[in-house]
Backbone and ligand atoms as CSV (ligand in chain L), in Angstrom:
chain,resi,resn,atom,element,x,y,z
A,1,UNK,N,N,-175.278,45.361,42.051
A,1,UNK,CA,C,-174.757,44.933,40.753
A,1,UNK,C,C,-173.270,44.605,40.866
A,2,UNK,N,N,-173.241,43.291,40.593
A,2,UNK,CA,C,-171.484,42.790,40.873
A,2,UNK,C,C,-171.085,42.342,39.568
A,3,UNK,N,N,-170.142,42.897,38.877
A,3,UNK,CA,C,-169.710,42.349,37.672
A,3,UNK,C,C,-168.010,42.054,37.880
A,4,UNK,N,N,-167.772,40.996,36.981
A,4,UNK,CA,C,-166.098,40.729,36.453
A,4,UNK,C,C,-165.630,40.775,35.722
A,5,UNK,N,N,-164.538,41.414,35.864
A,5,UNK,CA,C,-163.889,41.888,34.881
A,5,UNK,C,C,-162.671,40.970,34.434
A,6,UNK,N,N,-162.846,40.396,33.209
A,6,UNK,CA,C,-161.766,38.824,33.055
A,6,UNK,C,C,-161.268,39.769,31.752
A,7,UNK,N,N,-159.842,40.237,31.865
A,7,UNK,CA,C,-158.983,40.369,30.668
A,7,UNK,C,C,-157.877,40.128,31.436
A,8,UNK,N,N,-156.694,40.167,30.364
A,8,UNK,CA,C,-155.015,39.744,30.635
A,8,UNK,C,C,-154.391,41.192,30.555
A,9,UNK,N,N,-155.321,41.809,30.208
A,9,UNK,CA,C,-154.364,42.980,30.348
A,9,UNK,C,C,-154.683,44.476,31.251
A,10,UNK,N,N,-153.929,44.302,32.025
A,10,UNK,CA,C,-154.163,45.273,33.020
A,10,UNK,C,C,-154.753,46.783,32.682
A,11,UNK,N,N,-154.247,47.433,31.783
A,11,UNK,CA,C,-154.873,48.391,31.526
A,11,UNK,C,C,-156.001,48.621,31.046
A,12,UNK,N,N,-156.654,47.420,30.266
A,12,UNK,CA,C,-157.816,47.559,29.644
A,12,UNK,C,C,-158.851,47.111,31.228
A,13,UNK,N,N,-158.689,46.849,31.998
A,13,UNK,CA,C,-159.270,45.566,33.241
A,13,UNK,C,C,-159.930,47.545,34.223
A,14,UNK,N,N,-158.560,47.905,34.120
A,14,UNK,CA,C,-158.752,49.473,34.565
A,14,UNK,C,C,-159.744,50.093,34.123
A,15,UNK,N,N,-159.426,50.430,32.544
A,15,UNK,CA,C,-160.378,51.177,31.800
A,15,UNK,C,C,-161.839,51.000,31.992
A,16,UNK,N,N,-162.226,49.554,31.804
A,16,UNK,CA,C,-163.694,49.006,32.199
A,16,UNK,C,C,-163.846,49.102,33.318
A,17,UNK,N,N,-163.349,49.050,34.195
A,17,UNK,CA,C,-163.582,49.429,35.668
A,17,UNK,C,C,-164.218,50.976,35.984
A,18,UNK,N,N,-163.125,51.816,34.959
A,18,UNK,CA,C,-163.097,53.211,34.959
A,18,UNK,C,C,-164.789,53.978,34.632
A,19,UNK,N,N,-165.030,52.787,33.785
A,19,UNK,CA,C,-165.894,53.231,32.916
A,19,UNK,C,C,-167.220,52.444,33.735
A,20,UNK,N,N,-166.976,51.617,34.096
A,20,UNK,CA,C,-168.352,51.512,34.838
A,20,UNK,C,C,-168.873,52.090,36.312
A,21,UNK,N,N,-167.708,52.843,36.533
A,21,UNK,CA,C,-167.567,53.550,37.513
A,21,UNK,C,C,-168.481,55.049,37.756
A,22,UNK,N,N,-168.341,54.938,36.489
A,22,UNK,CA,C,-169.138,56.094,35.606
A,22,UNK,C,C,-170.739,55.855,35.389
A,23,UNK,N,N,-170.388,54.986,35.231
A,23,UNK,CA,C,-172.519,54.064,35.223
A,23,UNK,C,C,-172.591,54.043,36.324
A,24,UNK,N,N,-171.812,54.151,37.866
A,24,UNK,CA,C,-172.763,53.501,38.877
A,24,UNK,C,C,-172.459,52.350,39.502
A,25,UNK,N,N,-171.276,51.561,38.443
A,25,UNK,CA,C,-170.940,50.256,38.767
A,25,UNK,C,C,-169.808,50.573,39.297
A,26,UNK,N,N,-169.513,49.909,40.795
A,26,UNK,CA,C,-168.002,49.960,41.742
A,26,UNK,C,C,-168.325,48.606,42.227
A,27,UNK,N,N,-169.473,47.665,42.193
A,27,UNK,CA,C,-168.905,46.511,43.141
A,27,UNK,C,C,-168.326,45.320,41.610
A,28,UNK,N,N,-166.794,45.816,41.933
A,28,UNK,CA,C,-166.360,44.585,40.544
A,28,UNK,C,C,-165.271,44.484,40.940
A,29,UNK,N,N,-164.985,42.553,40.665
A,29,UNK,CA,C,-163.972,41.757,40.624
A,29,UNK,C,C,-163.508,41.580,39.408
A,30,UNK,N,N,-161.563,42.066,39.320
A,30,UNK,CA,C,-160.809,40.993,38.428
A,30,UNK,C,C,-160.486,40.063,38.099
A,31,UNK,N,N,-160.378,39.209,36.866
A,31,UNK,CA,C,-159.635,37.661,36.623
A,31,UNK,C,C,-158.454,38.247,35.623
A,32,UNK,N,N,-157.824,37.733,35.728
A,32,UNK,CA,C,-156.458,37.862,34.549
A,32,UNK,C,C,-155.769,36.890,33.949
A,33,UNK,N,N,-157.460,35.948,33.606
A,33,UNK,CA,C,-157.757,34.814,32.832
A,33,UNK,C,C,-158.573,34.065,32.812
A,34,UNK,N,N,-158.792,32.912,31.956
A,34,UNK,CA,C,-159.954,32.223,32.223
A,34,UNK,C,C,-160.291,31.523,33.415
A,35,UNK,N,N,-158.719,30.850,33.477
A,35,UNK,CA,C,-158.523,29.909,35.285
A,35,UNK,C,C,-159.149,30.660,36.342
A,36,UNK,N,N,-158.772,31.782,36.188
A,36,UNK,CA,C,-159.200,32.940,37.575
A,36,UNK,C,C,-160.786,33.302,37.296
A,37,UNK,N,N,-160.881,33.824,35.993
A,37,UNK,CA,C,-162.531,33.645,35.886
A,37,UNK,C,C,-163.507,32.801,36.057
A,38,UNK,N,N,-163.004,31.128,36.186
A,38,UNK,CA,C,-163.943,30.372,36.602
A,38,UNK,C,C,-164.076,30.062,37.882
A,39,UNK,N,N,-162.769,30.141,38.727
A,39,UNK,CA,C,-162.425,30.062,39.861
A,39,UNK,C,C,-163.654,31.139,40.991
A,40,UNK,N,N,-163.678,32.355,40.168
A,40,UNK,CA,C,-164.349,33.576,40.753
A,40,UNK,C,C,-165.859,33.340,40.433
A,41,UNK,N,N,-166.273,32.224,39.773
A,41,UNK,CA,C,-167.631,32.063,39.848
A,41,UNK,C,C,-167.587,30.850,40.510
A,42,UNK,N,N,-166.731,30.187,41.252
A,42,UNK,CA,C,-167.631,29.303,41.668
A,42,UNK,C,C,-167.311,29.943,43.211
A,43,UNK,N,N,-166.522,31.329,43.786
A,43,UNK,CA,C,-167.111,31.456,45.184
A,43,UNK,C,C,-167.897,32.140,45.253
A,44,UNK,N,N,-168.029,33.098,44.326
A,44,UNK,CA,C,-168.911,34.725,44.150
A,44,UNK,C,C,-169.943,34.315,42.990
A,45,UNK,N,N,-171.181,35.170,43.430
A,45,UNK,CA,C,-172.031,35.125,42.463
A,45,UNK,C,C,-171.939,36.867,41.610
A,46,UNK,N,N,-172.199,36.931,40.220
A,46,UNK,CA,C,-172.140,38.265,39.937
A,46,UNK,C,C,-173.235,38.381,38.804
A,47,UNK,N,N,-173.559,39.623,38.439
A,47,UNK,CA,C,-174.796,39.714,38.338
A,47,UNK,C,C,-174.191,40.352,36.071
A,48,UNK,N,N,-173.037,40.408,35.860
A,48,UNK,CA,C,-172.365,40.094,34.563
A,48,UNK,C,C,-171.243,39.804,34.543
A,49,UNK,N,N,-170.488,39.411,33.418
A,49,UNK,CA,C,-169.046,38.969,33.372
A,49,UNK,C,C,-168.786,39.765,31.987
A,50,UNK,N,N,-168.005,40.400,31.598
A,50,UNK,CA,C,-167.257,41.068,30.807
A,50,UNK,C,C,-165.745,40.122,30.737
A,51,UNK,N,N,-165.925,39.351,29.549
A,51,UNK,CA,C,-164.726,38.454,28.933
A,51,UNK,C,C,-163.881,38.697,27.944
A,52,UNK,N,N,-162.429,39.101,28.166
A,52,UNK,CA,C,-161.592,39.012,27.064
A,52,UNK,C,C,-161.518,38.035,26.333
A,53,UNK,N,N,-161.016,37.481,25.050
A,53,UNK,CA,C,-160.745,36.529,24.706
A,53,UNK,C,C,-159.627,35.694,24.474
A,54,UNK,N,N,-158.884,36.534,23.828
A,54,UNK,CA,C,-157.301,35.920,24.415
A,54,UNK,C,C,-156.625,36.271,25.501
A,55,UNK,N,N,-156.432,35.303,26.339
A,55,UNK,CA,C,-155.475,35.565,27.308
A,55,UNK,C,C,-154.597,34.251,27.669
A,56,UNK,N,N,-153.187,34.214,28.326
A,56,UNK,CA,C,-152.750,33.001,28.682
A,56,UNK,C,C,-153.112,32.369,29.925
A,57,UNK,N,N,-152.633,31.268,29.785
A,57,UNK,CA,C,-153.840,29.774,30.420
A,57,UNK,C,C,-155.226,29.432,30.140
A,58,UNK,N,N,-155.538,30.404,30.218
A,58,UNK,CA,C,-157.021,30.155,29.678
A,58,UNK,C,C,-157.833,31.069,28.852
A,59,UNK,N,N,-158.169,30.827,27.509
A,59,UNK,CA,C,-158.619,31.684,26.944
A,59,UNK,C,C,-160.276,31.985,27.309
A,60,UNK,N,N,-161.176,32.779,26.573
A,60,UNK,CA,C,-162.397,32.999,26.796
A,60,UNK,C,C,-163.595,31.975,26.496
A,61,UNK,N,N,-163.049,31.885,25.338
A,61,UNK,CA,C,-163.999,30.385,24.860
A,61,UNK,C,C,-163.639,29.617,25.741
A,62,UNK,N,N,-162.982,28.932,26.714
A,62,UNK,CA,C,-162.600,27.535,27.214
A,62,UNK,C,C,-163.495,28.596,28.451
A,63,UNK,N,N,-163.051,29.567,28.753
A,63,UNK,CA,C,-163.649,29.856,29.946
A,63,UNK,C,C,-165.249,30.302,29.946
A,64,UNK,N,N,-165.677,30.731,29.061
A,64,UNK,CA,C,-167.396,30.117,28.811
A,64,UNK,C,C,-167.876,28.831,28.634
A,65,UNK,N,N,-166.888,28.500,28.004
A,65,UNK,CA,C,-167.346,26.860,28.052
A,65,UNK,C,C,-167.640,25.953,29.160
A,66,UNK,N,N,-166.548,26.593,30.291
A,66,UNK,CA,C,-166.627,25.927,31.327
A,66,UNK,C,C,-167.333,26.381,32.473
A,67,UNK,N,N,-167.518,28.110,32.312
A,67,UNK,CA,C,-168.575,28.327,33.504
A,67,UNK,C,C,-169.817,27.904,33.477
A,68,UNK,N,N,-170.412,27.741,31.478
A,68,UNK,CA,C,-172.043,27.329,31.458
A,68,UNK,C,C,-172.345,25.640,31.795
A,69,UNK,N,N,-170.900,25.684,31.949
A,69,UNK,CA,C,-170.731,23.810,32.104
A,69,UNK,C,C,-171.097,23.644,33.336
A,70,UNK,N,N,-170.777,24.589,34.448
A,70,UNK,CA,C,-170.804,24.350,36.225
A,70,UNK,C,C,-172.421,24.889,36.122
A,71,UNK,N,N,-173.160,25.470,34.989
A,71,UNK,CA,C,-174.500,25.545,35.232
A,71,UNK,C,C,-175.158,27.253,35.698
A,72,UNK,N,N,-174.154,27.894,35.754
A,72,UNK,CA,C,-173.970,29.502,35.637
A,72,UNK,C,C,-174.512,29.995,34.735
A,73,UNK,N,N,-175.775,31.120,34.627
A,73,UNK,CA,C,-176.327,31.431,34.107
A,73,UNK,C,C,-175.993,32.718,33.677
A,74,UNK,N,N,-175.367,33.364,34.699
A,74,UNK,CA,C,-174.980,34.620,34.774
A,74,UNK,C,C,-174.783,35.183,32.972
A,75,UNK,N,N,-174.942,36.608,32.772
A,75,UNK,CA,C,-174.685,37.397,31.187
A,75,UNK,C,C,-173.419,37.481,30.859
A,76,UNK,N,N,-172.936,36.809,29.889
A,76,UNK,CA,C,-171.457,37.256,29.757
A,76,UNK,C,C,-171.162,37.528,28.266
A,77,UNK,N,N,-171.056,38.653,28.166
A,77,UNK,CA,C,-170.323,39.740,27.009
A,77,UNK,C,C,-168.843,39.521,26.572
A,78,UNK,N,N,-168.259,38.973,25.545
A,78,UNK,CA,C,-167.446,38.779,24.837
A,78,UNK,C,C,-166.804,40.142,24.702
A,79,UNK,N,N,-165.611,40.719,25.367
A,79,UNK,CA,C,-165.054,41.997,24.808
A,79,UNK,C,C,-163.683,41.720,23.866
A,80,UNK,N,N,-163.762,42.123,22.948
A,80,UNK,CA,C,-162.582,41.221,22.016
A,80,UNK,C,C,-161.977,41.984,21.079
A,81,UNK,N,N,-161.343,42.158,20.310
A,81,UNK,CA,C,-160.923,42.468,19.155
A,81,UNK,C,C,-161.111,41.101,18.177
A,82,UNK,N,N,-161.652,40.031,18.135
A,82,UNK,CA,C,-161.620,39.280,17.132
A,82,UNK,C,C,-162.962,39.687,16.362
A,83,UNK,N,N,-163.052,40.418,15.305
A,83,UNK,CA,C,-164.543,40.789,14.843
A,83,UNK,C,C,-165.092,39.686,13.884
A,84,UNK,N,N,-163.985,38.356,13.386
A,84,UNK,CA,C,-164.812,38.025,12.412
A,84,UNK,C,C,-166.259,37.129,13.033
A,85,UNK,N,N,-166.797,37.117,11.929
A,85,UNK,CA,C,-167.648,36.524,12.327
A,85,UNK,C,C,-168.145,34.972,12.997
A,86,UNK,N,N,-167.554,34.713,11.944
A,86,UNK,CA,C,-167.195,32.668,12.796
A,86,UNK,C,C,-166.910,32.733,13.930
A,87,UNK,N,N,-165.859,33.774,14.607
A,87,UNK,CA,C,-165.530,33.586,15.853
A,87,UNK,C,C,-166.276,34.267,16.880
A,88,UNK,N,N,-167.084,35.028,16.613
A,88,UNK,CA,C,-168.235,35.561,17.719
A,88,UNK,C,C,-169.732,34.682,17.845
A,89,UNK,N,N,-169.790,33.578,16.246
A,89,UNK,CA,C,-170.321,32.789,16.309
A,89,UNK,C,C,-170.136,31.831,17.351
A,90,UNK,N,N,-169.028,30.965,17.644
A,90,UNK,CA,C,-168.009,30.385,18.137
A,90,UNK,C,C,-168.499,30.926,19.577
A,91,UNK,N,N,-168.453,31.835,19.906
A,91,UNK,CA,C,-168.685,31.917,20.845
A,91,UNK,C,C,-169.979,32.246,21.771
A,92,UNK,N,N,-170.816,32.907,20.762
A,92,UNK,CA,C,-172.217,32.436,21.208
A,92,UNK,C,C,-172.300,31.304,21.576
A,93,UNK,N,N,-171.730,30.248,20.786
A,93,UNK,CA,C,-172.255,28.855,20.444
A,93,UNK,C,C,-171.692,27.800,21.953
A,94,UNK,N,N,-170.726,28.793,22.416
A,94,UNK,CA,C,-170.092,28.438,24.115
A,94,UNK,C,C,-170.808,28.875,24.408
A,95,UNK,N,N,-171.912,30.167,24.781
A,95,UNK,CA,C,-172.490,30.638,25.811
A,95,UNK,C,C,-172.883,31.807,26.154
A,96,UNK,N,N,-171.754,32.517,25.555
A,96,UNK,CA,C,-171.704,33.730,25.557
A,96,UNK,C,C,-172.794,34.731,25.153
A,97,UNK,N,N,-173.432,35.579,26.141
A,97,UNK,CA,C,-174.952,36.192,25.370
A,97,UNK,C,C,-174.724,37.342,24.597
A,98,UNK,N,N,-173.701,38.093,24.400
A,98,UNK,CA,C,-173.663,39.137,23.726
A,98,UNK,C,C,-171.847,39.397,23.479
A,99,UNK,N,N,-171.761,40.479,22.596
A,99,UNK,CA,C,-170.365,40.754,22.416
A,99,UNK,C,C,-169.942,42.293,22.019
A,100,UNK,N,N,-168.516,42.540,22.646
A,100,UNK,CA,C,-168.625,43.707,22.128
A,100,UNK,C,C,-167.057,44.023,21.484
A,101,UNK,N,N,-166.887,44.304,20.743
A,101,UNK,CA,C,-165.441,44.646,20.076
A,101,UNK,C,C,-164.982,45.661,20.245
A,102,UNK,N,N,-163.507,45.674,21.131
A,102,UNK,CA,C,-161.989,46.419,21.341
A,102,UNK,C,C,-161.691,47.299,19.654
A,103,UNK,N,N,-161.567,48.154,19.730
A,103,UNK,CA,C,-161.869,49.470,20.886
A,103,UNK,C,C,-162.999,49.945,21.085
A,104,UNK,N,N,-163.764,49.943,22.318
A,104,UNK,CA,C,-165.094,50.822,22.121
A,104,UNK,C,C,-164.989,51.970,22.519
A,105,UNK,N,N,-166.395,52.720,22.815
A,105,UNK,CA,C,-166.344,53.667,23.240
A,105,UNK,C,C,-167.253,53.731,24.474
A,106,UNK,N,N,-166.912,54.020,25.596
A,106,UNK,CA,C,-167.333,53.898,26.882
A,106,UNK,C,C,-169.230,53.603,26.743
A,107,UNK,N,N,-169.491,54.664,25.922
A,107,UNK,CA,C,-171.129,54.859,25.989
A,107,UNK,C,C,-171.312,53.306,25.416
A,108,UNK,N,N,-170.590,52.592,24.115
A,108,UNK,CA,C,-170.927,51.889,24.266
A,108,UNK,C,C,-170.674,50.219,24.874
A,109,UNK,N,N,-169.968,50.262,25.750
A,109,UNK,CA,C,-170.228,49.373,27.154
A,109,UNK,C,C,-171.198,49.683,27.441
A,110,UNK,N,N,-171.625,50.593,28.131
A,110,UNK,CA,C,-172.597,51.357,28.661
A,110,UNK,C,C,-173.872,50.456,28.324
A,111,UNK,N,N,-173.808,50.705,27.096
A,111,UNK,CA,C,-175.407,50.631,26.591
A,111,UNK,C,C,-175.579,49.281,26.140
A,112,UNK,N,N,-174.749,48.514,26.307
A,112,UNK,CA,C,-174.550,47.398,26.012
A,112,UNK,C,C,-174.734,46.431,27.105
A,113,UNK,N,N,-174.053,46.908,28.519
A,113,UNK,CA,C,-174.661,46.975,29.714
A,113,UNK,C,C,-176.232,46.452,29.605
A,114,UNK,N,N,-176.734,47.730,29.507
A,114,UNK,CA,C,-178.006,48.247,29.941
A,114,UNK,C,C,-179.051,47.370,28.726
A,115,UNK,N,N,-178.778,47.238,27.582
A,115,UNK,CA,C,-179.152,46.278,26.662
A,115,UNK,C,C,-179.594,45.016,27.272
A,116,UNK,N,N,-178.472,44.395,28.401
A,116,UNK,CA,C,-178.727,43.312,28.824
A,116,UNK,C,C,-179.562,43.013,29.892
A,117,UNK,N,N,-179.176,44.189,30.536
A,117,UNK,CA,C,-179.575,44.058,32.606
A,117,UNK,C,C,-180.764,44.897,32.089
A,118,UNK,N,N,-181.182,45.714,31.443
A,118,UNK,CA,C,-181.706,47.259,31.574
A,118,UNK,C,C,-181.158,48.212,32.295
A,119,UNK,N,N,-181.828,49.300,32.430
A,119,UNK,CA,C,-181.178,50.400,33.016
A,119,UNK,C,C,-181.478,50.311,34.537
A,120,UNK,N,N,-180.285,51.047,35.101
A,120,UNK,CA,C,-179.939,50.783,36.496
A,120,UNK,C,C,-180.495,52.031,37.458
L,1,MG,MG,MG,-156.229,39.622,26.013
């Protein structure tokens, strides 16, 4: 199980790391943006992507937009603080298969995870 971890901010990039570390999950790559997140799918294949949404150069939407564009199928979870609704719409509507809103609580990554892949 190879997942990436695409936020701008270092500590949160940790935390999810921290926390899937805890599930079982250690084989994971950082982006610390969208540029770097698309970049990292087209050498590596990974089996989810965990996406911030704002970040500079490239935000999340442009960067779903553009990985389902190269034809990447891979699961990618919206982690965000933007809760309204239009904008998680918005981003389904790029690609995105699921979402989860800043701040969570570890269990639920977790299960949110496991929601997608099933249990490991
Ligand atoms: Mg951010």
């Amino acid at each position: 199980m190879k997942v990436l971890i695409v936020d701008d901010s270092l500590v949160m990039r940790k935390l999810i790391t921290t926390v899937l570390a805890k599930a079982g999950i250690t084989d994971v790559v950082h982006a610390q943006n969208g540029l770097e997140a698309v970049s990292s799918t087209q050498t590596a294949q990974f089996d989810l992507i965990l996406m911030d949404w704002n970040m500079p150069q490239m935000g999340g939407i442009e960067a779903v937009t553009q990985i389902r564009q190269s034809g990447i199928k891979t699961p990618i979870v919206m982690v965000t603080t933007e809760a309204e609704k239009e904008r998680i719409i918005k981003a389904l509507q790029a690609g995105a298969t699921n979402y989860l809103i800043k701040p969570f609580e570890p269990e639920a990554l977790i299960s949110k995870i496991q929601s997608i892949l099933g249990p490991s």
